[in-house]
N, C-alpha and C positions, 0 to 999 in steps of 0.2 A: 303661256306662250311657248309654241315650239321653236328651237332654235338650232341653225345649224352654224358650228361655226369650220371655217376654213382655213391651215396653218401650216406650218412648215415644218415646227419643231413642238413637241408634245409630249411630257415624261411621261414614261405608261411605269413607273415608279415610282409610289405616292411617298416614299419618304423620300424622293427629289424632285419636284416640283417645278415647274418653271412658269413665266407669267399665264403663259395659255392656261395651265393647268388650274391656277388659281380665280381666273376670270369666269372659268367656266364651271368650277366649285362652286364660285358666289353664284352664278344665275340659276343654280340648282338649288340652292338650301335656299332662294326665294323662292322658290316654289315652281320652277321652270323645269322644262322639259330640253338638254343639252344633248346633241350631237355632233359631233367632233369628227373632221376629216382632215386628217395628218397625212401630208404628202411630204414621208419624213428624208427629209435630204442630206441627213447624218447619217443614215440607214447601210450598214453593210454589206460591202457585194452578197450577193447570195441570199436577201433578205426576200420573205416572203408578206404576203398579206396580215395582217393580224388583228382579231376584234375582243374587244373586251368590255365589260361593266365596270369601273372605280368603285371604291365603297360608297363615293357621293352619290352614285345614281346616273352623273357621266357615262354613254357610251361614245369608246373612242374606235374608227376605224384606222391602222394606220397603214399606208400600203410606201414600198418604196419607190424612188424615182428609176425611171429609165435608162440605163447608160449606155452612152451608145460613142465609140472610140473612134476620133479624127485626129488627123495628125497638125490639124489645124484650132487652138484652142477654143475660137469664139464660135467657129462647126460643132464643135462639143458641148458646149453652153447651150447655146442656142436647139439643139437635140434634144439636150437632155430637159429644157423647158416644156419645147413644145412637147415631146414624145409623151412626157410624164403628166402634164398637162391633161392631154386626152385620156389617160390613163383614170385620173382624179375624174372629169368631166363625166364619163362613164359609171365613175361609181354614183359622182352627185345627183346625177340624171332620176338614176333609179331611187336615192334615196328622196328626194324631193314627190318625186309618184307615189311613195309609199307611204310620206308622214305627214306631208301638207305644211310645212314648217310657214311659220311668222315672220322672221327674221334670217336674215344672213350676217355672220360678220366674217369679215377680213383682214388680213392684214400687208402690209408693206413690207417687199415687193409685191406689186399685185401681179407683176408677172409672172411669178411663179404658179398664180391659180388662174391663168387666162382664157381657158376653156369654161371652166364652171364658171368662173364672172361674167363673161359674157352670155351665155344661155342661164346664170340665175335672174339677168337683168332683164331679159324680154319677160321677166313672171311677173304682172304688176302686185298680185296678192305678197308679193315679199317686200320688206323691208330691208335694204341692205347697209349694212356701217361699214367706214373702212379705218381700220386704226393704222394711222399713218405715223410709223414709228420711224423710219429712215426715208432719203428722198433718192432713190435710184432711178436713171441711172447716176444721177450727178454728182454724190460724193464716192462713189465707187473710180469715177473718172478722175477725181481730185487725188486722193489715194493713191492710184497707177492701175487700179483693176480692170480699168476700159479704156480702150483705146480713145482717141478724142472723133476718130473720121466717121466710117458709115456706121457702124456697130454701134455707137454711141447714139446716134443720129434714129438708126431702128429704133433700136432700146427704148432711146427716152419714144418719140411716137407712141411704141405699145404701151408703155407704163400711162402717159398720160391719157389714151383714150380709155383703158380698164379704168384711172380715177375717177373720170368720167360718168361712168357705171353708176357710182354710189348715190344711195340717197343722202347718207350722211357721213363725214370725214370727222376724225377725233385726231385732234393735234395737241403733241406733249407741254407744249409752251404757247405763250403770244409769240415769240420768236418764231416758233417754227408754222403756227398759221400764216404770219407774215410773209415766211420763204414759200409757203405752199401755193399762196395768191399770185406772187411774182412769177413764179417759176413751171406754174400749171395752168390749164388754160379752163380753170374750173367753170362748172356752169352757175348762171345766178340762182338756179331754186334748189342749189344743194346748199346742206347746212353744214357748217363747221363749227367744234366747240374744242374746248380746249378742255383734256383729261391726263394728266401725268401719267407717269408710271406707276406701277401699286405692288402690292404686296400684302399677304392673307398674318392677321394677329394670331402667334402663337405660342403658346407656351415657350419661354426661352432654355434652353439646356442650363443646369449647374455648371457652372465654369470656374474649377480652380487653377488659376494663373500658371499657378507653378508645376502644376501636374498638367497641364496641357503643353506650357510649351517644354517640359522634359519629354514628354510621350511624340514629340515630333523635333527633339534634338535643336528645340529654339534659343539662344542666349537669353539666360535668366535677367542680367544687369545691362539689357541696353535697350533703348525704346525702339518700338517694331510697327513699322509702317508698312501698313500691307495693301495693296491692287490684286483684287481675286477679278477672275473673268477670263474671257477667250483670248488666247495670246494669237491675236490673229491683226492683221493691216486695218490703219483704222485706228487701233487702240492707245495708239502715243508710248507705248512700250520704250522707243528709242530715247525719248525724253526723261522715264525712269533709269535708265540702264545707265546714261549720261548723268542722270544725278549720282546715281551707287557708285559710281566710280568717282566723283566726286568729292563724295562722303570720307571712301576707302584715300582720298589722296589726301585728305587734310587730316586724317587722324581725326575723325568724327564717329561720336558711337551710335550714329544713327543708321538703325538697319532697316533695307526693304527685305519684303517677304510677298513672293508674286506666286499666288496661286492660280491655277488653270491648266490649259491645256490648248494648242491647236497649233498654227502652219509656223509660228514663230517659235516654236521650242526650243528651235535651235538658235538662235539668239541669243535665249535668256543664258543656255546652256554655256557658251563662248562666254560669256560675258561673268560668269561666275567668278572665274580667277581672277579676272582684271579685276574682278570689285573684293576681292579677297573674302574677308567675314561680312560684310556689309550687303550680300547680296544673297537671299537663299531662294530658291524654288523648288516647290511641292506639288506636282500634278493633280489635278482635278480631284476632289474628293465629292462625296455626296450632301445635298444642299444641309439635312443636317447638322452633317457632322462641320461641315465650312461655316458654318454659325458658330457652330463652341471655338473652332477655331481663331477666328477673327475676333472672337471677343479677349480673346487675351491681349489682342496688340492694343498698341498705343493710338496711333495714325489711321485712317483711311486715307490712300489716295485715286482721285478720278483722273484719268489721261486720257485726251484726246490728240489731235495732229493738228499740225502747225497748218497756216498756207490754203485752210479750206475754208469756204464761205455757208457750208451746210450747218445751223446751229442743231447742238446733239443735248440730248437729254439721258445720259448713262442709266441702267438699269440696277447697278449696280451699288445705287444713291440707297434702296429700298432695308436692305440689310446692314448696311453701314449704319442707317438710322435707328432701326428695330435693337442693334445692341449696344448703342451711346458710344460711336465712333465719331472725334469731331473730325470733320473731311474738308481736304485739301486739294483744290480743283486747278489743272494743267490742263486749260479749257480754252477753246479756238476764242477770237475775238466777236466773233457773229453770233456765238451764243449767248444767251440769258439765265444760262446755268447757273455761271459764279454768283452775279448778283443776287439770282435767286436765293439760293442755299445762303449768302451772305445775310441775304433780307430774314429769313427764317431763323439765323443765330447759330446754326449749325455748322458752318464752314469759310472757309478762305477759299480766294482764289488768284491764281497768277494765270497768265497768259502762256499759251502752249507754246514750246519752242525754246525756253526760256532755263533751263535745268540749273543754272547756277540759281537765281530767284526762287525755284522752287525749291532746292536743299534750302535756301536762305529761310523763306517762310515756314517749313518743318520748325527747322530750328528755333525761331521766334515763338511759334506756336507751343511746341512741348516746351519752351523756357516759361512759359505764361501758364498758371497753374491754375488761374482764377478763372480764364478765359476757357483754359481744356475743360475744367468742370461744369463751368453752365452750359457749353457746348455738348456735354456728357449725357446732363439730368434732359437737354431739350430735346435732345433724338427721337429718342421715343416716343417725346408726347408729341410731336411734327409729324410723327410717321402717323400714328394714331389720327390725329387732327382730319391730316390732309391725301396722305397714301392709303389708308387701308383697303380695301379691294370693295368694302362692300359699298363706300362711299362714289369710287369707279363706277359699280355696275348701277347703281340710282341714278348715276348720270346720265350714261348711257341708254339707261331705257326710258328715263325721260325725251328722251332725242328719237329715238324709234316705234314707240307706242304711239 
């Protein structure tokens, strides 16, 4: 089967990886034919086109987006959509003429690919999936990212007729098919299935405790709860920063450790001193090396935001598990998260918003010594079980074959 797939964000550096990248491994070593078109939206000014071969046999195009500067932000959104759009649309056009591909996939926002979604959908010889991982515009509005009036009002419109599009939807949870019925105005002979987030089995790095967290200036003698990911709106950051300063006020030796990188830096940065020792931040490292990382800590934790009805399913769940972190979820109430991860043995969960309860639960947690360790030995074999990628993509092509 030929396949093209269509994305936003795409590591063209195999020793950092990101979902795309692992998705589109696995339907290669089954023996498929993968082409990748990254309309990469991280891409810096000045960026040009770029194509490459992986060692899986992946080829990725990744071209960057359009910018184009109004003094008006939702003028500049909206430009830089459509502009880059046509951009993308242009390249799929051609590549579809030249490979005769099988399938499509996509992913959420599907606005962001509205040109080639729309002209793959008139081809009936394709099959199209759309991995519907967030539901925009609606939690971007809950957030503060969109306004509530006409922008909002577009938005959702275009996101909902591109969903439209697909022949088949893959939702992270029951929760989140649930929200995706109510909230779209899906047609009846599309199919929807329910596929987690995943992540590719691999050799894990030798990890010694004590030489990891010296080589990054970690406290040796106190337990270390870490939230690695994009420190951007969205993420529940305020609800950690509220705990560490918590921690730091009661004379509690429990420390976060927030790795990443993005619009919130400065936040975490502010927030350093108020939380004294109790609060460290290490910018973005490479997915490798943030494995040996994390495996020294104590804690995972998952944060989402208070006040929103969108249920989230973190990505962040995948690596936590891969190296026996038991996790500690700051999870809206509409989600199916905590329970999840609860049902699986692997974690706790409070309600987001909630930051006293959540230092409260750390604490309870690392006092329980019996509970850390089966939660420890179970990670792995849950990720194994249930997460691994190639369990994802059998799913998947059961759905589109």
């Amino acid at each position: 089967m030929k396949i093209l797939m269509l994305c936003t964000k795409f590591s063209l550096s195999e020793n950092d990886p990101w979902l795309t990248n692992e998705l589109a491994d696995s339907f290669q070593e089954l023996g498929h034919e993968v082409t990748v078109l990254c309309l990469d939206w991280a891409a810096k000014p000045g960026s040009t086109r770029s194509t490459l071969k992986l060692g899986s046999g992946v080829e990725v195009i990744s071209i960057p987006p359009v910018l184009v500067r109004s003094p008006f932000g939702f003028v500049t959104r909206i430009l830089k959509w459509s502009l880059s759009s046509f951009s993308a649309y242009s390249i799929s056009r051609k590549l579809v003429k030249q490979r005769k591909f099988d399938a499509v996939i996509g992913f959420s926002p599907a606005i962001t690919m509205a040109l080639p979604i729309m002209a793959l959908a008139r081809d009936k010889q394709l099959t199209s999936l759309l991995i519907q991982w967030d539901f925009f515009p609606h939690h971007h509005r809950q957030i503060g990212l969109f306004s509530s009036g006409i922008s909002f009002f577009v938005a959702r419109k275009v996101e909902e007729t591109l969903i439209r599009k697909f022949d088949v939807i893959a939702c992270m949870s029951p929760a989140n098919e649930t929200y995706l019925r109510s909230h779209y105005p899906i047609r009846d002979d599309q199919k929807v299935c329910i596929t987690p987030v995943w992540g590719k089995e691999t050799p894990l790095p030798g990890v010694d405790r004590t030489e990891i967290r010296q080589k990054y200036s970690l406290p040796q003698d106190r337990p270390l709860v870490v939230f690695g990911g994009q420190l951007v709106h969205g993420r529940g950051l305020e609800d950690l920063l509220w705990a560490a300063k918590l921690s730091h006020q009661r004379g509690s030796s429990v420390t976060f450790l927030v790795i990443g990188s993005g619009s919130l830096e400065s936040l975490v940065e502010a927030s350093i001193e108020q939380c004294g020792g109790n609060l460290i931040w290490i910018s973005r490292i490479p997915r490798d090396e943030y494995v040996g990382l994390i495996k020294s800590c104590d804690l995972a934790l998952v944060c989402t935001v208070r006040d929103v009805d969108v249920p989230s399913f973190p990505s962040k769940t995948i690596d936590y598990l891969r190296v026996g972190l038991p996790i500690i979820a700051s999870v809206e109430s509409s989600t199916d998260y905590g329970d999840y991860i609860a049902s699986l043995g692997v974690g706790v969960s409070v309600e987001a918003g909630e930051p006293d309860m959540l230092l409260e639960s750390i604490e309870a947690l690392l006092g329980d010594t019996d509970k850390m360790k089966a939660m420890s030995e179970l990670g792995p074999v849950r990720f194994k079980e249930v997460f691994e990628v190639k369990h994802i993509t059998s799913q998947l092509l059961d759905m589109v074959v």
